[in-house]
ZAMARGU-4260 file (C-alpha; in steps of 0.2 Angstrom, whole numbers, plus 5000, padded with zeros to 4 digits):
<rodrens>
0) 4585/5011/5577 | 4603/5003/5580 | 4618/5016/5580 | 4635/5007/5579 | 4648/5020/5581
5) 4664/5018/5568 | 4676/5030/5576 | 4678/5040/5593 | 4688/5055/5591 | 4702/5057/5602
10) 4699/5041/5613 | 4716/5034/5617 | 4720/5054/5624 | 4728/5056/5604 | 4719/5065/5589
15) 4719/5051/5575 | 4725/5060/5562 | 4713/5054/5549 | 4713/5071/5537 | 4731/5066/5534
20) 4725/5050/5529 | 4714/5058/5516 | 4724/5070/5511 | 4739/5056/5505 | 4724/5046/5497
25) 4720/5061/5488 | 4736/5065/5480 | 4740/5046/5476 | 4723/5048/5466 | 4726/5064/5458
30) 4744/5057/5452 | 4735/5042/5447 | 4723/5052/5434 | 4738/5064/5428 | 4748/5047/5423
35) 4734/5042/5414 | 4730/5058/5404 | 4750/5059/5400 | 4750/5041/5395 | 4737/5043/5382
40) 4747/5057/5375 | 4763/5051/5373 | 4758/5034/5370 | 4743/5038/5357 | 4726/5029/5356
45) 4720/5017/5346 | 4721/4999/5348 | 4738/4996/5352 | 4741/5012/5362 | 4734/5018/5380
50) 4715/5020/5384 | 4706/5040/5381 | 4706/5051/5399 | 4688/5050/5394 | 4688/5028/5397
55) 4692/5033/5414 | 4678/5045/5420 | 4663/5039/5431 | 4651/5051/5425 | 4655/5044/5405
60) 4644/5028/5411 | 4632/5039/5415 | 4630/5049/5401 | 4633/5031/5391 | 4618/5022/5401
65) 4604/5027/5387 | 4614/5022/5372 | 4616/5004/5381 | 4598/5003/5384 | 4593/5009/5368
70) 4609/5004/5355 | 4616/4993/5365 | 4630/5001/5364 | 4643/5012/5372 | 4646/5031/5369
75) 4662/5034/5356 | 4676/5039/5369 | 4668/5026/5382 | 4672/5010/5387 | 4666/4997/5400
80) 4679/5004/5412 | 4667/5018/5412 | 4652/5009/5421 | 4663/5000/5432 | 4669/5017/5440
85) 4651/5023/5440 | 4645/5006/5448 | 4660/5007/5462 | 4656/5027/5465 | 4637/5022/5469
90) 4644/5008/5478 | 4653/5018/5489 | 4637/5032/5490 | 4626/5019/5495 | 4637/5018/5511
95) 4648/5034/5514 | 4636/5046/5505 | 4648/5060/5495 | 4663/5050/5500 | 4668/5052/5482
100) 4670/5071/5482 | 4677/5070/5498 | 4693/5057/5495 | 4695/5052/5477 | 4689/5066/5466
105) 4706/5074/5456 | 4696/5088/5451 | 4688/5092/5471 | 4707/5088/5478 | 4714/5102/5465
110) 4702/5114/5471 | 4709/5111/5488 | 4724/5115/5484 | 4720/5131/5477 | 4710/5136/5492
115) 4724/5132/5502 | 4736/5143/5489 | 4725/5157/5495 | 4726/5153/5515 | 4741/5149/5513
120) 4748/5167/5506 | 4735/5178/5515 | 4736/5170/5533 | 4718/5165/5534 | 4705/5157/5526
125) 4698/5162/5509 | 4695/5179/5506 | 4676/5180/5500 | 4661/5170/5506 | 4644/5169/5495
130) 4630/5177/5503 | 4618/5167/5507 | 4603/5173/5498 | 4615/5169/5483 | 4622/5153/5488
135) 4605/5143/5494 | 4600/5144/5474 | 4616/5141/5466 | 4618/5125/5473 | 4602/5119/5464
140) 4612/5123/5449 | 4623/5106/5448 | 4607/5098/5447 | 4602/5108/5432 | 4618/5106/5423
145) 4615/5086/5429 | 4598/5086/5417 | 4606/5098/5402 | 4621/5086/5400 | 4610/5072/5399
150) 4597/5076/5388 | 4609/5085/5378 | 4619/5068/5375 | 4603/5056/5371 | 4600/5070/5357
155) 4616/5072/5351 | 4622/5053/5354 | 4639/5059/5360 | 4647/5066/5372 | 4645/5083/5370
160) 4649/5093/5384 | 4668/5084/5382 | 4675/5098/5376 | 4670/5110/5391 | 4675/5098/5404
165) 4685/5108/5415 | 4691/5090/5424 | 4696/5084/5406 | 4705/5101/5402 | 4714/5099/5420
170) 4722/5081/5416 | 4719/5076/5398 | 4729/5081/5382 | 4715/5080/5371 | 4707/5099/5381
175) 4700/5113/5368 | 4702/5132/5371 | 4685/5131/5376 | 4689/5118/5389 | 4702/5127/5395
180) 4693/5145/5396 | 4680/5135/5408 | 4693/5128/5419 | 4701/5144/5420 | 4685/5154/5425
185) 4682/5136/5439 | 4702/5139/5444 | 4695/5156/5448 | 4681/5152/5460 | 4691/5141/5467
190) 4702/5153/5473 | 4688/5165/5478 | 4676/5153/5486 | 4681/5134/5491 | 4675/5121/5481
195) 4667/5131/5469 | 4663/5117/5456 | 4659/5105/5468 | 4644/5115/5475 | 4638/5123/5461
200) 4641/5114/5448 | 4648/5097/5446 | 4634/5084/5439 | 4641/5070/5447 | 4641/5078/5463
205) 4621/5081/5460 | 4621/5062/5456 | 4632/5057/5473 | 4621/5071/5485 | 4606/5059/5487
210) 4614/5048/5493 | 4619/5056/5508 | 4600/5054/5513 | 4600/5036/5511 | 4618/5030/5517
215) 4622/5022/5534 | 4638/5031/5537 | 4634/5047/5546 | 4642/5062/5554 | 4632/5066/5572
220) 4630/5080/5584 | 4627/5077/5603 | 4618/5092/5605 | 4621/5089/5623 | 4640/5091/5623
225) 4640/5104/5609 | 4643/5121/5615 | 4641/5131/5597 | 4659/5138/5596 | 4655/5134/5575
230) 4673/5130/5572 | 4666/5116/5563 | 4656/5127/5552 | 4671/5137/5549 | 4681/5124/5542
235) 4669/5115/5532 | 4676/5117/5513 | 4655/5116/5509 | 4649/5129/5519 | 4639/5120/5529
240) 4634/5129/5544 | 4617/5119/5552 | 4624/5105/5563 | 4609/5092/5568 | 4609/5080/5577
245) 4611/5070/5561 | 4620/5079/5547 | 4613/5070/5529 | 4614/5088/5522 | 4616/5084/5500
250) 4633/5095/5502 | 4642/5083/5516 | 4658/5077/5507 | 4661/5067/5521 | 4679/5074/5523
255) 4678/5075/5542 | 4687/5090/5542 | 4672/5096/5556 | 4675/5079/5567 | 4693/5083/5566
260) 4692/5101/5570 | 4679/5101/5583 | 4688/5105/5602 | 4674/5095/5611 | 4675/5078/5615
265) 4658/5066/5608 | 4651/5084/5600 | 4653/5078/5582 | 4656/5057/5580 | 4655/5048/5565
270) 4642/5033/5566 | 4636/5019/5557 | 4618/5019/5556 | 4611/5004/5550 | 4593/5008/5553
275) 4582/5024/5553
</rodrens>
């Protein structure tokens, strides 16, 4: 096994601020999705006129991939741009895992900011936590959703679940009332629990989770230099509390907010492990 490490927290005596880093790449992607949503509606469609919201999603190469092996063909509302944002989002999980959720996603970034709201008005972190006993089988639930929107496209041959996209209804013009009553009720969980979609629900996140067992790119725990004050658990948006010597757990969004946090030098490091 060979272990390359990719950065040393706190090394030149300065913490390298690298959650400001990810918190301007963030917002540059998050404007960049809002400018395309607005484009499409002042513009127009069509072929003179600015590309759907929906040309822009990674998960519509998904839910296009049997209609190309079977039709040849793309889903109506999809476009190539589609499976080149799903082929650079597994890219990137090859190497970095959930990377995607963690630094690009619009829709995970706005559920920061709403937790944030909350801490930011009450003085501390978000008022509720999900019990454990209910929370260990609710994450398993992304993976169902995962399964019902596909299947539910190859039988329908369209995009179906479209219309209660609460990403779409965030930043598209093109949102139903249904849409928007499904973003609501994800605004809302949001502001109770953080990143509500993102661990219970998101199908793309299912998609990105294995990953994290398979990528080089890994958060580690010297066990040795860790003395257990959890401030790393309490600061995961995920809720992950175990901290192994190697943390591959399917709900890392690699945001580093952990590494960042921890007070121990070399407890929590972030490694490139290019075998084992």
């Amino acid at each position: 096994m060979s272990s390359t490490p990719v950065a040393k927290k706190k090394s030149t005596g300065l913490q390298f601020k690298v959650l400001y880093l990810r918190r301007i790449i963030q917002a540059v992607f998050v404007a960049i999705v809002a400018y395309v949503g607005v484009q499409h509606f002042v513009i127009g469609g069509g072929p003179t006129g600015a590309p759907s919201f929906d040309a822009f999603c990674p998960f519509g190469g998904v839910a296009s991939l049997w209609s190309i092996l079977t039709t040849g063909s793309m889903l109506q509302k999809t476009n190539l741009s589609n499976l080149v944002l799903l082929l650079a989002t597994l890219a990137t999980a090859l190497v970095a895992g959930r990377f995607f959720c963690g630094w690009i996603c619009p829709f995970g970034t706005v559920q920061e900011w709403f937790s944030r709201s909350v801490s930011w008005l009450t003085g501390k972190r978000l008022p509720l936590s999900m019990p454990a006993s209910i929370d260990r089988p609710l994450r398993y639930v992304k993976f169902v959703v995962l399964a019902a929107v596909i299947g539910a496209t190859i039988w329908a041959g369209s995009l179906v679940f479209a219309e209660v996209c609460p990403y779409r209804a965030l930043f598209s013009a093109e949102f139903t009332t249904l849409g928007l009553v499904v973003f609501g009720a994800v605004a809302l969980g949001s502001l109770l629990f953080e990143r509500f979609w993102c661990k219970y629900l998101c199908p793309l996140g299912a998609i990105l989770a294995v990953f994290n067992k398979v990528s080089p790119l890994k958060i580690t725990t010297d066990t040795s230099a860790c003395f257990t004050c959890d401030k790393c658990a309490r600061t995961c948006p995920m809720n992950i509390t175990d901290r192994p010597e190697r943390i591959d757990s399917l709900e890392c969004i690699r945001c580093l907010e952990c590494v960042e946090s921890c007070p121990k030098e070399g407890a929590l490091e972030i490694e490139m492990r290019l075998l084992g």
